[in-house]
C-alpha positions in Angstrom: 30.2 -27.2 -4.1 28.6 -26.3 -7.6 25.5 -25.0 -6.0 28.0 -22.2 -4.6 29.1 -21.4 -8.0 25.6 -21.1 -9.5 24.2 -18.2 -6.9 26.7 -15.9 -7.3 26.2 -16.6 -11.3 22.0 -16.1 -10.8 22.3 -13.1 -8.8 24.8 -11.4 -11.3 21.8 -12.4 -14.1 19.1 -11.3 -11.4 21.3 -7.7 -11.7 22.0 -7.8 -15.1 18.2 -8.0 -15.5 16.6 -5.8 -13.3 18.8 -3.3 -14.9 17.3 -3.7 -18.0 14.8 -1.2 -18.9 12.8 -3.2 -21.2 12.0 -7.3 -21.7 12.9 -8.7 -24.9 9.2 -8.7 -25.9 9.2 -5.3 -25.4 12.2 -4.5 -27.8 11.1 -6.6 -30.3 7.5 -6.6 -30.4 6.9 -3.1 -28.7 5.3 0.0 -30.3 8.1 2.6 -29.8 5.8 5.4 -30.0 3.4 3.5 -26.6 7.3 3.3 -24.9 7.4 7.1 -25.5 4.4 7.9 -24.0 4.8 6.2 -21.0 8.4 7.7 -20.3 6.8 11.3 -21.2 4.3 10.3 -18.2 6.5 9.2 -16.1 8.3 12.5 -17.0 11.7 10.6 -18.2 14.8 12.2 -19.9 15.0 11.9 -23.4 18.2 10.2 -22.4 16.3 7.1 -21.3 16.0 6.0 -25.4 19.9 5.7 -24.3 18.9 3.2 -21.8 16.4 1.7 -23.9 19.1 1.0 -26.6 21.5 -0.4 -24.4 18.7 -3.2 -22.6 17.3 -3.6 -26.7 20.9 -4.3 -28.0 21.5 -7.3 -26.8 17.9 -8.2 -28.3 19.8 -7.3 -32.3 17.0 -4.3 -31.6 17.2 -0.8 -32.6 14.5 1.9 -30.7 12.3 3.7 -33.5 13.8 7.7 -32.4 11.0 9.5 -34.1 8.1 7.4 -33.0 9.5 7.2 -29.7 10.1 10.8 -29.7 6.4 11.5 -30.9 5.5 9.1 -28.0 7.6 10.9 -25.3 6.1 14.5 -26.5 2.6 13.4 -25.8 3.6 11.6 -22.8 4.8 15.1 -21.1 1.9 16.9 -22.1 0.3 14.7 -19.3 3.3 15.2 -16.9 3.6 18.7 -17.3 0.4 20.3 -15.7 0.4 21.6 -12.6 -2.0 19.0 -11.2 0.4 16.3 -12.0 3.3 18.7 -10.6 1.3 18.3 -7.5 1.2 15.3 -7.4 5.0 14.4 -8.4 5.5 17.0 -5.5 3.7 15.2 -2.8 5.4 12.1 -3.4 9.4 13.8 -3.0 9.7 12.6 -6.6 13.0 14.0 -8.2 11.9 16.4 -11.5 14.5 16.3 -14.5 13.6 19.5 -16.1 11.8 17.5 -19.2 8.8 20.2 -19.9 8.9 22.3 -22.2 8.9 26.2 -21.4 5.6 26.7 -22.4 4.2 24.6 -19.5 7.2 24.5 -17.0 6.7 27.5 -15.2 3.2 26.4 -14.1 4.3 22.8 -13.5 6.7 24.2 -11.2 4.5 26.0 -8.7 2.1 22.5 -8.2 5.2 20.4 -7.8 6.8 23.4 -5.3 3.3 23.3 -3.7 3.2 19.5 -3.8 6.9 19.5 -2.2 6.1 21.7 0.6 3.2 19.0 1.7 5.8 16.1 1.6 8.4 17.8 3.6 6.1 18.9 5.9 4.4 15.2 6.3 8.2 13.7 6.8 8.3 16.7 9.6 5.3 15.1 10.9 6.5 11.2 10.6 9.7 12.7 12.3 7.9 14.3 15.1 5.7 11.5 15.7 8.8 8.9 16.0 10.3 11.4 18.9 7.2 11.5 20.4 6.8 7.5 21.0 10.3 7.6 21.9 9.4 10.0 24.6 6.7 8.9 25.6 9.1 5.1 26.1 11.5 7.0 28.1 9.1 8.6 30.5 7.4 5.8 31.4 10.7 4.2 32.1 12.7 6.9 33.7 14.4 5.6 36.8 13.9 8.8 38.5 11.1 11.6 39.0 13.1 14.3 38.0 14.2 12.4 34.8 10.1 11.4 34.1 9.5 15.0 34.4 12.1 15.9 31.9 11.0 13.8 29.2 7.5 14.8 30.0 8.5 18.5 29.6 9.9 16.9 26.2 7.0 15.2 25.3 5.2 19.0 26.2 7.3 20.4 23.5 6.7 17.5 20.4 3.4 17.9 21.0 3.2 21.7 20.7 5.6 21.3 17.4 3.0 18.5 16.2 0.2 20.8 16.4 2.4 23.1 14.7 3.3 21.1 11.8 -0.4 19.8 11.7 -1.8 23.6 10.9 1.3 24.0 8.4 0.4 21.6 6.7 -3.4 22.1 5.9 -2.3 25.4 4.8 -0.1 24.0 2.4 -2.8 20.6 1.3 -4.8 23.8 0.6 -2.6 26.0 -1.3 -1.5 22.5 -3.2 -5.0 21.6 -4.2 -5.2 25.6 -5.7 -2.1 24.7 -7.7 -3.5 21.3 -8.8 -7.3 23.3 -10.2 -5.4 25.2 -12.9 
């Protein structure tokens, strides 16, 4: 009977833990300024010091602001290029607005460019999933004139396929232009 009272208790710490944004190492031994940098990378909020506080408070820790501010600034001079914008782009990674006007503008195009080649790989992926489930149904119609229909179907995915397919190296191509600068 205890051992039914114990998961629920380990999986509310599991929780309560992956929540956390930093270990306890990292609050008390880490170099706020290294913290910083990474979030800048990652292209984080500056709200996330408010996430980092709450995970180091129970730790009796306090985040270093101006280091991890200095950190953070550096950090988004990586993130905020338009190769990396690219890249963020391509991977239908949600942007928080965290550069800085100087470099946004450019950012923006490569992660618009980037975009662009994700949704139209998902178009693809979606495509692609119609086209084995056509391609089931054909071969299993119970009647001709239903085979012939989901051939007609399977006609039509593939035209869209090719479609997509010469979409998208237009926009792989007009990405890797936005990614040069």
């Amino acid at each position: 009977m205890s051992g039914v009272l114990i998961r629920p208790a380990v999986v509310c710490l599991f929780m309560l833990s992956a929540c956390a944004t930093l270990s306890e190492p990292e609050c008390v031994h880490g170099d706020w300024e290294q913290i910083g940098y990474r979030d800048g990378q990652n292209g984080r909020p500056l709200a996330r010091i408010d996430e980092h506080r709450d995970a180091c408070l129970r730790y009796g820790v306090s985040p270093a602001l101006p280091a991890y501010s200095a950190g953070r600034e550096r950090g988004l001079n990586f993130y905020c290029t338009p190769a990396n914008g690219v890249v963020v782009g391509r991977r239908g990674e949600h942007y928080a607005g965290v550069c800085p006007a100087a470099s946004e503008e450019r950012f923006l195009r490569g992660y618009e460019a980037g975009r662009a080649v994700h949704y139209a790989r998902e178009r693809m992926d979606h495509v692609e999933r119609a086209r084995r489930d056509a391609e089931m149904r054909m071969v299993e119609a119970p009647t001709r004139e239903q085979a012939q229909y989901w051939n007609l179907r399977l006609l039509r995915l593939d035209m869209e396929r090719d479609f997509i397919w010469m979409d998208l190296r237009r926009l792989e191509t007009r990405a890797a232009e936005h990614g040069r600068y």
